[in-house]
PAPARO-511763 format. One line per 8 residues: their letters; for each residue y, z, x of C-alpha. Coordinates in Angstrom, 3 decimals, decimal comma. Each point is the difference from the previous one (the first is absolute). Last residue first. Layout:
BEGIN
a	Y:Z:X  ...
//
This chain:
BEGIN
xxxxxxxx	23,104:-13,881:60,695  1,545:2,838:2,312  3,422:0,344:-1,515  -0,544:0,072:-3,680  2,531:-0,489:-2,207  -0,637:-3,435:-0,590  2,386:-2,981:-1,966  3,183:1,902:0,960
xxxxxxxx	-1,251:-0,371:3,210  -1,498:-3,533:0,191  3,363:-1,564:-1,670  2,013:1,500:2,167  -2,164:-1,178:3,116  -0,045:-3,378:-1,743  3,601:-0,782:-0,070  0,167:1,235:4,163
xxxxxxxx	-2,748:-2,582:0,072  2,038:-2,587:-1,779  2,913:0,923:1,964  -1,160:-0,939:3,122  -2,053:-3,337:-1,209  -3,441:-0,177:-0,913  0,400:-2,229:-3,002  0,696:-2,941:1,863
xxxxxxxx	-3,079:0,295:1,925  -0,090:0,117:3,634  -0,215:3,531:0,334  -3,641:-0,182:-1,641  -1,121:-1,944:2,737  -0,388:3,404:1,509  -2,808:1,414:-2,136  -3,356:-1,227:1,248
xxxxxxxx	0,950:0,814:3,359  1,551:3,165:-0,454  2,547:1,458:2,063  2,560:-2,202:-1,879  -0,848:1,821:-3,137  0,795:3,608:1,651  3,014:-1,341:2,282  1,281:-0,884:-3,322
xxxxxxxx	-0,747:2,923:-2,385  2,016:2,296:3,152  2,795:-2,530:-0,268  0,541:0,235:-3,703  -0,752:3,354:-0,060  -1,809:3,261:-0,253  -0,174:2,144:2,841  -3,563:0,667:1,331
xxxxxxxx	-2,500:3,269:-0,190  -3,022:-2,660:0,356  -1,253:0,706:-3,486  3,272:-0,658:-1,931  -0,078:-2,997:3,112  -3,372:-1,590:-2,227  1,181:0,913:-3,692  3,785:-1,904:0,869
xxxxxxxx	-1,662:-3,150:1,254  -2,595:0,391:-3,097  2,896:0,047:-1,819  2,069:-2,872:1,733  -2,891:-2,283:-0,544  -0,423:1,045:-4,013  3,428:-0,874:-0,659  0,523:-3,794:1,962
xxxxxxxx	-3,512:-0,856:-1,162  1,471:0,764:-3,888  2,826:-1,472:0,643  -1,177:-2,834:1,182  -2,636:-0,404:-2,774  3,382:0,149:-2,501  0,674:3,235:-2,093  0,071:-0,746:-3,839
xxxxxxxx	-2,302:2,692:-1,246  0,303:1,961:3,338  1,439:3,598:-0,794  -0,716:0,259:-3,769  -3,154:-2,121:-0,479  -1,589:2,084:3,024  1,007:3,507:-1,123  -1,902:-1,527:-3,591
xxxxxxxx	-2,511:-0,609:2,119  -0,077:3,474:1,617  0,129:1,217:-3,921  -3,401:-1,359:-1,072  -1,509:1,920:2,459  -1,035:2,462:-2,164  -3,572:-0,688:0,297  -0,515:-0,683:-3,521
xxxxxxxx	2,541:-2,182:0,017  -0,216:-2,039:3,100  -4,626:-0,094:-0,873  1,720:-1,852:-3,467  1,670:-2,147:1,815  -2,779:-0,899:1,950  -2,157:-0,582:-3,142  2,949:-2,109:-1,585
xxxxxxxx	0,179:-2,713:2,541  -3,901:-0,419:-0,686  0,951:-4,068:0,197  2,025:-0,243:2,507  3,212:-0,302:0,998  1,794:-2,222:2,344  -0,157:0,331:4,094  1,337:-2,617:1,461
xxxxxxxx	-1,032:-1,424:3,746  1,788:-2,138:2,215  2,624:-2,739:-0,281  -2,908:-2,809:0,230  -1,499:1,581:-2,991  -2,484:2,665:-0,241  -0,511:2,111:-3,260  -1,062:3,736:0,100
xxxxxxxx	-1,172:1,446:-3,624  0,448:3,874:-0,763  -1,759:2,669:-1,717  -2,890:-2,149:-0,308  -2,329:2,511:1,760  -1,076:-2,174:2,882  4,134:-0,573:0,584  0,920:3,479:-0,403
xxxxxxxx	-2,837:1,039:2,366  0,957:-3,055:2,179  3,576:1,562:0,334  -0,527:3,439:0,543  -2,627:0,438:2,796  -1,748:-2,408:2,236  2,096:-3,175:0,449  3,812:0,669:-0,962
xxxxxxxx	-0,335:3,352:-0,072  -1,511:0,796:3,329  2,504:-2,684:1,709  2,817:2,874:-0,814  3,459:-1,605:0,837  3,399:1,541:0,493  0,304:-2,621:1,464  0,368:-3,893:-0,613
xxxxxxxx	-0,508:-0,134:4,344  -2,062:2,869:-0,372  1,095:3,808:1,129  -2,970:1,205:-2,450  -0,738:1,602:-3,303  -3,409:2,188:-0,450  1,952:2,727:1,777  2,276:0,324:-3,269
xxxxxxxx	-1,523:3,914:-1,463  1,580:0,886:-2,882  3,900:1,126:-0,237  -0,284:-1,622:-3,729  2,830:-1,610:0,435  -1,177:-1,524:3,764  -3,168:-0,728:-2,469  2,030:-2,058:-2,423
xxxxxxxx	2,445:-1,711:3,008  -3,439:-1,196:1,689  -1,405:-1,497:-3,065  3,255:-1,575:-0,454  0,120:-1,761:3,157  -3,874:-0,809:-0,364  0,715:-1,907:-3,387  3,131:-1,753:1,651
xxxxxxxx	-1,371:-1,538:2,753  -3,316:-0,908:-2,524  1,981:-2,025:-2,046  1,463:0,570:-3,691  1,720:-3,229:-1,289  3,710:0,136:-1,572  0,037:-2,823:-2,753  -3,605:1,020:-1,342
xxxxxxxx	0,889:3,886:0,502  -2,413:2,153:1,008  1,718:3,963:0,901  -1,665:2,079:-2,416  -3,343:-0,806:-0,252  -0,064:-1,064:3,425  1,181:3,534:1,305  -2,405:1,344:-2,973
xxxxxxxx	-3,208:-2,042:1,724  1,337:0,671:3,483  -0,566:3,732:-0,974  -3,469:-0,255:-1,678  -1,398:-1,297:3,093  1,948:2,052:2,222  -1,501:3,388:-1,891  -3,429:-2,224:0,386
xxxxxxxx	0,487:0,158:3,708  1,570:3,217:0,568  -3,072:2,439:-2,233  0,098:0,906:-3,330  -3,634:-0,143:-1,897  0,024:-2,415:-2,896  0,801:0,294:-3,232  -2,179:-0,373:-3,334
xxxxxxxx	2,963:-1,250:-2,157  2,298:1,754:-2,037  2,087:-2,731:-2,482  -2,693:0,639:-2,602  1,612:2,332:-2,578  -0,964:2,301:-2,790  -3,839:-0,265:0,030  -0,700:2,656:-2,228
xxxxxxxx	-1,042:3,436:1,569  -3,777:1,147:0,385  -0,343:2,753:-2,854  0,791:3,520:1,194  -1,939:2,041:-2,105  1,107:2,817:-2,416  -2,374:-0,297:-2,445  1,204:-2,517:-2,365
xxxxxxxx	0,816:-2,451:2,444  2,957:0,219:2,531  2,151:-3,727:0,969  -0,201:-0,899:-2,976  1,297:-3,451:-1,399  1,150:-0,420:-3,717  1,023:3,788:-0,132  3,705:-0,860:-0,817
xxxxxxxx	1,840:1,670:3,265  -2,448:-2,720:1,942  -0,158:-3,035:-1,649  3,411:-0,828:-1,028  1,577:1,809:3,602  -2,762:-2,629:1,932  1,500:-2,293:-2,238  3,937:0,712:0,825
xxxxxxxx	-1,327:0,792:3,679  -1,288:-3,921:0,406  3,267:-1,349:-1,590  1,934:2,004:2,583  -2,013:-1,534:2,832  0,263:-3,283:-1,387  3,857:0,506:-0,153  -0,059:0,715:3,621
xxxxxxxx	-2,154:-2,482:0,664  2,919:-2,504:-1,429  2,405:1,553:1,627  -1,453:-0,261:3,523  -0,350:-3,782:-1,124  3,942:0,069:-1,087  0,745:1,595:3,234  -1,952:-2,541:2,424
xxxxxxxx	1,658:-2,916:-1,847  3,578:1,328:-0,005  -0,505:0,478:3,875  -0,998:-3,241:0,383  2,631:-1,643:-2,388  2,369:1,368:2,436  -1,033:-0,909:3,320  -0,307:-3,710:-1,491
xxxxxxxx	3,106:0,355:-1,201  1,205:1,124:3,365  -1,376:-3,117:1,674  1,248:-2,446:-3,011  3,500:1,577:0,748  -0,281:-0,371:3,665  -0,544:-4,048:-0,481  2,786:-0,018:-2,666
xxxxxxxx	2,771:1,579:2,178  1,054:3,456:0,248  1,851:1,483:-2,454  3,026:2,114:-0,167  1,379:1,790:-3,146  3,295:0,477:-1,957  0,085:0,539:-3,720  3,204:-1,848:-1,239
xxxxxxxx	-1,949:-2,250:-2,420  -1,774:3,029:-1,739  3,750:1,237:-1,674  0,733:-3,229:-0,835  -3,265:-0,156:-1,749  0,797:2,808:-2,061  -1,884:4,074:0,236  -0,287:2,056:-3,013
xxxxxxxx	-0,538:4,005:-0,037  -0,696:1,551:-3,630  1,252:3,653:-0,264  2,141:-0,639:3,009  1,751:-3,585:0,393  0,178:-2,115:2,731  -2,612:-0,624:3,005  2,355:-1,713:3,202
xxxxxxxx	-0,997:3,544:2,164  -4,007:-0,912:-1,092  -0,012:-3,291:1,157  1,017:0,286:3,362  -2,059:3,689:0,181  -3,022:-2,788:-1,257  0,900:-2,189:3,335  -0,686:2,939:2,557
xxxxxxxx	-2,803:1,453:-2,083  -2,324:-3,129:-0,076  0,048:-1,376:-3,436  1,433:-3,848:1,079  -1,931:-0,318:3,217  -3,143:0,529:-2,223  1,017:-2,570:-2,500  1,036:-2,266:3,435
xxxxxxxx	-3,309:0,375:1,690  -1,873:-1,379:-3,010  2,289:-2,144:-0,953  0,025:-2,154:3,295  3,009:-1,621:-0,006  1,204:-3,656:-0,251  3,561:0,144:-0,400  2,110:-0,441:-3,924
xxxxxxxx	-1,984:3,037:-0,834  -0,009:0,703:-3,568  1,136:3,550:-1,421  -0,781:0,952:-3,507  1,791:2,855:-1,023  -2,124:2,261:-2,658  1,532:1,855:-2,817  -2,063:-2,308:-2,700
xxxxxxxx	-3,651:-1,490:0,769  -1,254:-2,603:2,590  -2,661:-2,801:-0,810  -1,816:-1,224:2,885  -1,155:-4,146:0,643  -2,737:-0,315:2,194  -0,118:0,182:3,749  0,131:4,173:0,163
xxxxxxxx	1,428:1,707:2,810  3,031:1,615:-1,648  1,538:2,386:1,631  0,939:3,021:-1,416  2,949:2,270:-0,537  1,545:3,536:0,020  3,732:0,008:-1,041  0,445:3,012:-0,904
xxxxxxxx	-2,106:2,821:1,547  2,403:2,539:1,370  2,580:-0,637:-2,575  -1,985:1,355:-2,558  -1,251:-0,983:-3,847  -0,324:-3,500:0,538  1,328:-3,400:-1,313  0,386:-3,251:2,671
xxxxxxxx	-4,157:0,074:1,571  0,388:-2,429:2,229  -2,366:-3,026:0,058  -0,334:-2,627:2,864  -0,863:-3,564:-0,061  -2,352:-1,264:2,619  -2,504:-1,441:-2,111  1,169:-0,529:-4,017
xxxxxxxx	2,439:0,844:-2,436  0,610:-0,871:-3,478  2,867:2,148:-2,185  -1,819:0,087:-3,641  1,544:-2,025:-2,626  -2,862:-2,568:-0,362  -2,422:3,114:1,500  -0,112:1,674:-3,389
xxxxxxxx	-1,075:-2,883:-2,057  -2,910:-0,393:2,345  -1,077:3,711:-0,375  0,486:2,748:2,800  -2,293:1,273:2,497  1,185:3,451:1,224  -1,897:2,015:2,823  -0,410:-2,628:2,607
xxxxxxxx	-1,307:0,447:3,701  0,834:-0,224:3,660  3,708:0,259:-0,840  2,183:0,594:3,618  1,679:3,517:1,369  -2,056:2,201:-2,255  -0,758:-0,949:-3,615  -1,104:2,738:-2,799
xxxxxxxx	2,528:2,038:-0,827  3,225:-0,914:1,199  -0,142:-3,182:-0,193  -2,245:0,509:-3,066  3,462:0,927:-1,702  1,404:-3,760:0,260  -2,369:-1,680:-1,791  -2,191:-2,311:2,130
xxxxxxxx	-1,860:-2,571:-1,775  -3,059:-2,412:0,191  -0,244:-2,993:-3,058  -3,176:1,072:-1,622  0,926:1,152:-3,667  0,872:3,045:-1,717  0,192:2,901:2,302  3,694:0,614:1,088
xxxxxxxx	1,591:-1,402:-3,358  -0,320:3,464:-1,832  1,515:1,185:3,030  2,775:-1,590:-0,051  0,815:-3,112:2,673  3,762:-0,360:0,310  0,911:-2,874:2,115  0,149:0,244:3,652
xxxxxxxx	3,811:-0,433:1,859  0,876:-3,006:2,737  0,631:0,906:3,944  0,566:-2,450:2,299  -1,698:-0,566:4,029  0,978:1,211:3,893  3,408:0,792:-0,003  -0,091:2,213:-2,535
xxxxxxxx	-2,610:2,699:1,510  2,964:0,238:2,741  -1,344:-1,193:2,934  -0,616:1,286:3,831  -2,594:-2,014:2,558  -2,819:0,815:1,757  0,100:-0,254:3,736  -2,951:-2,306:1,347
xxxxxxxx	-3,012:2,616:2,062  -3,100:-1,133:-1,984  -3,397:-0,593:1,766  -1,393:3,554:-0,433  1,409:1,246:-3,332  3,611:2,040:0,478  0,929:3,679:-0,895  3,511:0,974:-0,131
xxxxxxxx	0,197:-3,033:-2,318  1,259:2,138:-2,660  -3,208:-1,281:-2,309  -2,378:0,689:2,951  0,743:3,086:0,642  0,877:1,196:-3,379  -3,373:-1,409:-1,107  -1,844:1,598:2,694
xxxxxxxx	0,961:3,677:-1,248  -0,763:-1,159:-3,791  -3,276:-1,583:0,950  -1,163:3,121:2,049  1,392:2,302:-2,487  -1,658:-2,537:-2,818  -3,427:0,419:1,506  0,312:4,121:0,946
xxxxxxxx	0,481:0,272:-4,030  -3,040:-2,024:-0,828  -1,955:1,614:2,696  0,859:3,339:-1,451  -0,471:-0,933:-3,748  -3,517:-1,194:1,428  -0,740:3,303:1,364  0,860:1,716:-3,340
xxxxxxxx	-2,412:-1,897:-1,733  -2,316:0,662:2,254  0,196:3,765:-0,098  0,442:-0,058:-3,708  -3,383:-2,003:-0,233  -1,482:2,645:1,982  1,757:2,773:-2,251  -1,711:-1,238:-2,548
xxxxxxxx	-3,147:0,466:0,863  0,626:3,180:1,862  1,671:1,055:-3,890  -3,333:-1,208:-1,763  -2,408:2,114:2,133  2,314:3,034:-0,096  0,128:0,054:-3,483  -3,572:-0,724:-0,319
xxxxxxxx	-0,225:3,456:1,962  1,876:2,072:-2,424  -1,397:-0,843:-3,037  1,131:-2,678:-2,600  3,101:0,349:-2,836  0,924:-3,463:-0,963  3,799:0,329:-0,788  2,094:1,121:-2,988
xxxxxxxx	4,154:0,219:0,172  0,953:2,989:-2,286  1,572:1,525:2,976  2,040:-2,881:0,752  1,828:-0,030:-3,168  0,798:3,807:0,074  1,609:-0,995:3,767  2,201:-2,656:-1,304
xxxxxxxx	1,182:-3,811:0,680  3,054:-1,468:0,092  2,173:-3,362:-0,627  3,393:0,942:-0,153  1,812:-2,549:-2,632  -3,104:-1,257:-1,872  -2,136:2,974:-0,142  -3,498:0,462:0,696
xxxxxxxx	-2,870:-0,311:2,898  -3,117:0,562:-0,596  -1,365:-3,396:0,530  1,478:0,171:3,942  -2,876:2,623:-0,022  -2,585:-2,147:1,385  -2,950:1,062:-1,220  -1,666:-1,152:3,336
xxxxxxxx	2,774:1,354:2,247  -0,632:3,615:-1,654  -3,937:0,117:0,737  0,929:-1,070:3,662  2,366:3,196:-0,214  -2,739:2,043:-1,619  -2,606:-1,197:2,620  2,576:0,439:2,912
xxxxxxxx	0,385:3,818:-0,894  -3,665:0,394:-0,194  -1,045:2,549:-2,872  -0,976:3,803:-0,065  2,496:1,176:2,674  2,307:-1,243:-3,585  2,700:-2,051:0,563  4,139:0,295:0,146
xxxxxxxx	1,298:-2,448:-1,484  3,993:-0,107:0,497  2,093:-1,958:-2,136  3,221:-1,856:1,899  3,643:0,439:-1,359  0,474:3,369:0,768  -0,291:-0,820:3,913  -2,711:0,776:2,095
xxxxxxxx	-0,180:2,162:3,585  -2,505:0,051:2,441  -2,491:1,351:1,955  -3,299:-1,843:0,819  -1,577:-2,342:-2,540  0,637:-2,821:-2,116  -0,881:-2,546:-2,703  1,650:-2,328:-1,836
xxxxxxxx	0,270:-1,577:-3,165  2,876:-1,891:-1,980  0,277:0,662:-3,305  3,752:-0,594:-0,625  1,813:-1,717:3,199  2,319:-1,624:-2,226  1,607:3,290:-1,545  -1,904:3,282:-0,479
xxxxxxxx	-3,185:1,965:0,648  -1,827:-1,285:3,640  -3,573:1,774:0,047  -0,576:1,808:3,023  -3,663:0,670:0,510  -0,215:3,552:2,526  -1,643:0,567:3,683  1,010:3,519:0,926
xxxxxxxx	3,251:1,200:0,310  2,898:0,466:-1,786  3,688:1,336:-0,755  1,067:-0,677:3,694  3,070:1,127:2,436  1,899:-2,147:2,956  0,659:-3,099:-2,361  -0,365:-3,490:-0,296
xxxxxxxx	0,859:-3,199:-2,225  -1,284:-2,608:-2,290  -4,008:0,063:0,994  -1,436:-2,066:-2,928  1,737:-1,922:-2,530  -0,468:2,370:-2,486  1,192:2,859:1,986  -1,519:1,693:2,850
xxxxxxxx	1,830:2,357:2,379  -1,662:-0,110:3,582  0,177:3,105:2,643  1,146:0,702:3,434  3,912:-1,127:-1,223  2,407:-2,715:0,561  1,417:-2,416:-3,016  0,231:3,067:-1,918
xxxxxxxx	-1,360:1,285:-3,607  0,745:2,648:-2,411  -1,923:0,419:-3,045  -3,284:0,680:0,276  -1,336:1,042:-3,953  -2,520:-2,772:-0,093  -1,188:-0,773:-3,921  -3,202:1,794:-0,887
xxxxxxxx	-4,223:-0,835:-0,828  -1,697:3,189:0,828  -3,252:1,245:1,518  -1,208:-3,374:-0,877  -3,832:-0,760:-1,179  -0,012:0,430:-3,856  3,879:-1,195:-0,191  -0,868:-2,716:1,454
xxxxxx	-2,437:-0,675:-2,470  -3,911:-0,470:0,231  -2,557:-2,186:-1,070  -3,651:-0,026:-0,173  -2,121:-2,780:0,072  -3,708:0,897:-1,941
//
């Protein structure tokens, strides 16, 4: 027979926080509804506790703490039962979702006696446990993905303003780029009012003027209004390479935000948008980004008029200044872009997989459907929640390399840009000098740092036997490309936790030429090898060291090698390493 059970049944009481004073500074938290809003330097509670958020948009939103703290009158405090998990009641509470509760039209709230009379599936103590350690394994993964997604756009945001200010150049690109205003390089025309009703009536693509703010980003990869034929006759027509700002917002800080188009067919734009055609040939892709990049949207934000409704004019848009490379460069940093967008919308993806997966596993679980503890108290084997965990293999250098080169070329292949062996072993050797782990495998070779044990005994055929990665010879050399069980390394990188030194990679070196790179990790291992002889670091010290070698002192011929590109690289090295020893 299932059992239920209140919250009122299992709580030792259901209340409203009574901490009232908060600080920015202070040893403890103060909760609201939002979560942590302030500090202070005394507590009301302890213990882990269900906060339940009471009043105003945030109303029924669950979390769960422990420690000392404070909370504010506006958040309801659970406070469970020894008899009962904590998490299980606050799973229990995501699952009924309590958002349903919530009443009144002008403050939206939510009540402690209306909580109490909320009913769950009552179950013993241990199949508690059982289904909160399931859970909280999906929770765990879920939560690592939201941390990779978040570490992704840093990385692409930080790069962006690199590459988009020109402070940053491709390899192969060194022309000045040139200043405009916006109006000196196309028109502007207005869209025609597309209502709502008329948003989803036919199959002629759209974009109304609010899903620039909600649902595109920088240029429109997909359609979220199709309108009729009758409604496209007086519709404003654009097509590739036109651009889409946003002219009606509620702040200054985000007016203006546009869209590229990249679409070959004929688009239909709404009402309060400015249409801007470029008069140039420009690569939309780079130029939608270019266009919402925090240096140009400050532009448009200080010529936003109006407060309760903000409106931005064409006139307005046309004296935006910006500078721009030319079209070669552009297509380059597109490319850069639409490679980053790719990775994060397939991170995305699996993340919403992963949430889809807890929402059943929540369905079957906290209802009874699945058990994970028979009738008599048994543990039952546990459902198959996920199969991303393969059988892994025992650590050891070699296959760590392996798995390694696979996530450097996992991260770093580019068709336009190709990925060589020079620069594989250069960044192999910058990962482990991060990772202060042992670089005697590399040697003073003429391409050096260079380990010959990875190339033809350890990493790099490993990779290659286990499909991790694919090595293509041309006349230029070899490529490495992906391979076909990509996804296995990756998934050893995660589990590992070495997930991060790649993203270190991506972050210092993502655009950094082979050069460079040989130019970097030389002058390292220079400065490793006189850290160990007790000698002065410098540009003539690093010299006499290469030159000494006989592998290494045609080195000083290159154009790269000059005086103040080794004094460059010394910098670099030591704000790169802390270490002094390597």
């Amino acid at each position: 027979m299932v059992r239920y059970v209140s919250i009122k049944d299992i709580s030792l009481s259901v209340a409203s926080g009574i901490t009232k004073k908060k600080a920015s500074r202070g040893k403890y938290n103060v909760y609201g509804s939002t979560g942590i809003i302030g500090y202070s330097n005394l507590y009301d509670y302890s213990g882990v506790k269900i906060l339940v958020a009471r009043v105003g948009a945030n109303a029924g939103t669950i979390n769960i703490v422990d420690g000392k703290y404070g909370v504010s009158d506006n958040t309801i405090i659970i406070d469970v039962s020894q008899q009962y998990n904590v998490k299980y009641v606050y799973y229990q509470l995501k699952y009924l979702n309590l958002h349903s509760l919530i009443f009144g039209s002008g403050q939206p709230l939510i009540t402690g006696t209306q909580l109490k009379q909320l009913k769950f599936r009552n179950v013993e103590l241990k199949e508690q446990v059982a289904i909160v350690e399931a859970l909280s394994d999906i929770d765990s993964l879920i939560f690592s993905q939201q941390k990779l997604i978040e570490k992704k756009k840093a990385i692409k945001q930080g790069t962006m303003q690199e590459l988009l200010t020109g402070k940053k150049r491709l390899p192969g690109f060194d022309e000045e780029w040139r200043t405009y205003k916006l109006g000196e390089l196309g028109s502007f025309d207005k869209g025609c009012g597309i209502s709502r009703a008329e948003s989803n009536t036919g199959n002629f693509p759209a974009v109304r003027y609010g899903e620039l703010y909600t649902k595109h980003t920088d240029y429109v990869k997909q359609y979220y209004s199709c309108i009729s034929g009758d409604v496209a006759q007086t519709a404003k027509r654009v097509t590739f390479g036109d651009i889409l700002f946003a002219a009606s917002g509620e702040t200054k800080e985000e007016i203006g935000v546009c869209a590229a188009i990249v679409d070959r067919r004929d688009i239909f734009a709404g009402g309060d948008i400015v249409v801007f055609t470029p008069t140039t040939e420009i690569n939309p892709i780079f130029f939608g980004t270019l266009l919402n990049m925090p240096f140009v949207q400050k532009q448009k934000s200080e010529r936003g008029q109006g407060d309760a409704v903000v409106h931005i004019h064409a006139d307005s848009l046309s004296e935006i200044i910006i500078s721009m490379p030319e079209k070669n460069e552009q297509e380059a940093i597109a490319t850069v872009i639409k490679d980053f967008n790719d990775e994060i919308e397939q991170l995305e993806r699996k993340l919403a997989k992963y949430q889809q997966i807890k929402q059943g596993m929540m369905q079957e679980l906290l209802t009874g459907r699945i058990r994970l503890v028979d009738a008599d108290g048994k543990e039952q084997p546990k459902a198959q929640i996920l199969q991303e965990k393969q059988s892994q293999p025992a650590h050891n250098q070699h296959f760590d390399d392996a798995v390694m080169i696979a996530g450097i070329v996992n991260a770093f292949y580019s068709e336009k840009y190709p990925l060589g062996r020079k620069k594989v072993q250069k960044l192999l050797y910058l990962v482990r000098r991060k990772e202060q782990a042992d670089i005697s495998a590399f040697h003073k070779k003429a391409a050096g740092p260079y380990a010959d044990e990875v190339r033809y005994k350890g990493g790099e055929p490993i990779a290659q036997k286990n499909k991790y990665i694919q090595v293509k010879r041309s006349e230029k050399g070899s490529r490495f490309e992906k391979g076909v069980q990509m996804q296995q390394a990756l998934t050893y990188l995660k589990d590992w936790g070495k997930q991060a030194d790649v993203d270190w990679l991506v972050s210092q070196f993502q655009y950094t030429s082979v050069n460079e790179l040989e130019l970097l990790a030389t002058v390292d291992m220079a400065i490793c090898d006189l850290h160990r002889e007790g000698k002065v670091i410098s540009v003539a010290s690093i010299k006499n060291l290469i030159r000494s070698n006989k592998e290494w002192r045609g080195k000083l011929k290159k154009a790269y090698f000059k005086d103040a590109d080794i004094q460059r690289a010394i910098k670099h090295c030591q704000e790169l390493f802390s270490d002094k020893e390597g």
